[in-house]
C-alpha positions in Angstrom: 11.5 4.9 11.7 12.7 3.6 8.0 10.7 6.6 6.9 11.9 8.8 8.7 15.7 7.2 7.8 15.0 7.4 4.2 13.8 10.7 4.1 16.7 12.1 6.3 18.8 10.2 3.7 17.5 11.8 1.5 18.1 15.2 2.4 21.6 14.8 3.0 22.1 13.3 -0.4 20.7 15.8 -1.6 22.8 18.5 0.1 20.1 20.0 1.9 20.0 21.7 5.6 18.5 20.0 8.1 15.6 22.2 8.7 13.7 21.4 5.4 13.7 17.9 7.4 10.3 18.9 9.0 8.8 20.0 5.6 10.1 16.6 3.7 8.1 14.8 6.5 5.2 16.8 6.1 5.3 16.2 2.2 5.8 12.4 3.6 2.3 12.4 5.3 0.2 14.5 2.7 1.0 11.3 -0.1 -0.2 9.2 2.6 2.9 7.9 5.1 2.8 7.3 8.6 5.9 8.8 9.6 4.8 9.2 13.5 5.2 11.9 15.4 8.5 11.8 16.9 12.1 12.8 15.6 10.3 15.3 13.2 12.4 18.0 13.8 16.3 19.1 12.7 17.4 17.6 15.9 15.9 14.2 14.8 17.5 14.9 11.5 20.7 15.5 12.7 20.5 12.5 14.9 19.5 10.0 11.3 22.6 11.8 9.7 25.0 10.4 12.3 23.4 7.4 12.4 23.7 7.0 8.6 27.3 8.3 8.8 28.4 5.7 11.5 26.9 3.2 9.3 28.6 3.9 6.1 31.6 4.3 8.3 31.9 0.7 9.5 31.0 -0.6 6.3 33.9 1.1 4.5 36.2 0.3 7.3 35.4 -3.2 6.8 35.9 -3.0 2.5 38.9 -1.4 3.7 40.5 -4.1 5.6 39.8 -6.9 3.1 41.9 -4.6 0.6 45.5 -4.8 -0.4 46.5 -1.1 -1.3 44.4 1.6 -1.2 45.1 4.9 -3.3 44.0 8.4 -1.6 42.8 11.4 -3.9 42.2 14.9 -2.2 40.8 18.6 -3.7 39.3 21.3 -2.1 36.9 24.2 -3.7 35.3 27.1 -2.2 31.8 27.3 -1.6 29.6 30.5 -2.3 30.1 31.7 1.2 34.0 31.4 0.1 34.5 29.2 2.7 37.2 26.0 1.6 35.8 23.0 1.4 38.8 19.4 1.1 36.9 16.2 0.5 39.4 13.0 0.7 38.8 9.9 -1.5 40.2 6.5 -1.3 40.6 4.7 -4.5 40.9 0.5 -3.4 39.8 -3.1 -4.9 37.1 -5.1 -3.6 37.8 -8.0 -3.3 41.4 -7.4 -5.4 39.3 -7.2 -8.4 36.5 -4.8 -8.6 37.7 -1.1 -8.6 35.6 1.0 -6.0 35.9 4.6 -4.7 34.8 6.4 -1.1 35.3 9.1 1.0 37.2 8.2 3.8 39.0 8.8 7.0 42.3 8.3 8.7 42.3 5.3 10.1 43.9 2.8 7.9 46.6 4.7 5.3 49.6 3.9 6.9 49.1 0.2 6.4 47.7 0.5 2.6 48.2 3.7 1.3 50.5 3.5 -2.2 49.3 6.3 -4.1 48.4 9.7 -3.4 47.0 12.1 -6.2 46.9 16.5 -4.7 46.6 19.4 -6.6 49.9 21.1 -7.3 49.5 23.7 -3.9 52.8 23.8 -1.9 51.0 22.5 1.2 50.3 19.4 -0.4 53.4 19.2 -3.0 55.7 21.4 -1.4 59.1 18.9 -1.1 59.9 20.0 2.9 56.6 19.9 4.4 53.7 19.6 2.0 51.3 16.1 2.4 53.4 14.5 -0.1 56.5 14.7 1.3 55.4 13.9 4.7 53.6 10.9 3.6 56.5 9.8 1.9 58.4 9.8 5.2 56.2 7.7 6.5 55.3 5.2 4.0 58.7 5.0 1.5 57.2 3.2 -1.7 54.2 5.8 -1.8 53.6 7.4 -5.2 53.0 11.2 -5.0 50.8 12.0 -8.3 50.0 16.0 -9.1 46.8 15.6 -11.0 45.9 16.2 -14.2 43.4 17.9 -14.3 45.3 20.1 -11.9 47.3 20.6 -14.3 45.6 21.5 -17.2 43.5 23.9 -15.1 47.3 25.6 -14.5 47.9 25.5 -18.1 44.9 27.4 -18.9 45.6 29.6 -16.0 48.4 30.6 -17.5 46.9 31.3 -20.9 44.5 33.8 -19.6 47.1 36.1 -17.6 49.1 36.3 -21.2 45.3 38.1 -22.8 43.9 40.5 -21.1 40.5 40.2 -22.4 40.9 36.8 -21.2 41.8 37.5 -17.8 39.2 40.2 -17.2 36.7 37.2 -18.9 37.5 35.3 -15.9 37.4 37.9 -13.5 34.0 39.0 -14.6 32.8 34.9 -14.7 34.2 34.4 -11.3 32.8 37.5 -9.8 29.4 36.1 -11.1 
């Protein structure tokens, strides 16, 4: 079973779909591993990725509650299928010393959240009803933050709509 673990871990790390699962595990036992019979299969996959997930889960939950503040960083990009894709980080102290950051969920930010770093989109900065504001409702002394690099990609934005051959540069990049 901790080969067949690991090598789901694998995968997932390595962004890939669950159905290379079955080759990984025959690579496994060509080099010489037992790794059984059973659970060789996406489905098994599948099952070793919620496993791991729940794991990690609990263990952040628990760094999580031993820290004072925590700090929350979100972005989204699109993917090739142009699908959008947010991840969420949390940005906390272990231990109130060492500076460590995760992906997270929910659960605790009311209680620690103090910082909050989005992009500069109205749904997240807008001043009625982007994330900011609303989690400023909630938690008064939060610090809203548009990032930086947010804010230099802007810049830049701005740059290439003023040249044309700039802008078409882009175009042509993006369409690639």
């Amino acid at each position: 079973m901790k080969v067949l673990f690991n090598t789901a871990y694998f995968s997932i790390k390595q962004g890939m779909a669950f159905s290379t699962f079955p080759s990984l595990c025959d690579l496994q036992e060509a080099n010489g591993v037992d790794v059984g019979s059973n659970y060789r299969n996406d489905k098994g996959a599948a099952q070793f990725a919620h496993a791991i997930a729940e794991t990690i889960h609990c263990g952040l939950e628990s760094e999580l509650k031993t820290s004072s503040y925590i700090a929350v960083m979100s972005d989204g990009s699109t993917d090739i299928s142009a699908r959008e894709q947010e991840i969420v980080y949390v940005r906390f102290l272990q231990n109130d010393i060492i500076p460590k950051t995760k992906c997270i969920d929910e659960a605790q930010r009311k209680a620690k959240l103090r910082t909050l770093c989005l992009d500069g989109a109205s749904v997240n900065m807008g001043s009625v009803n982007g994330v900011a504001a609303l989690e400023k409702a909630q938690i008064p002394e939060l610090i809203e933050i548009h990032c930086v690099a947010h804010n230099l990609e802007l810049a830049v934005s701005d740059t290439l709509k003023s040249n044309d051959y700039l802008e078409s540069f882009e175009d042509t990049a993006i369409n690639i």
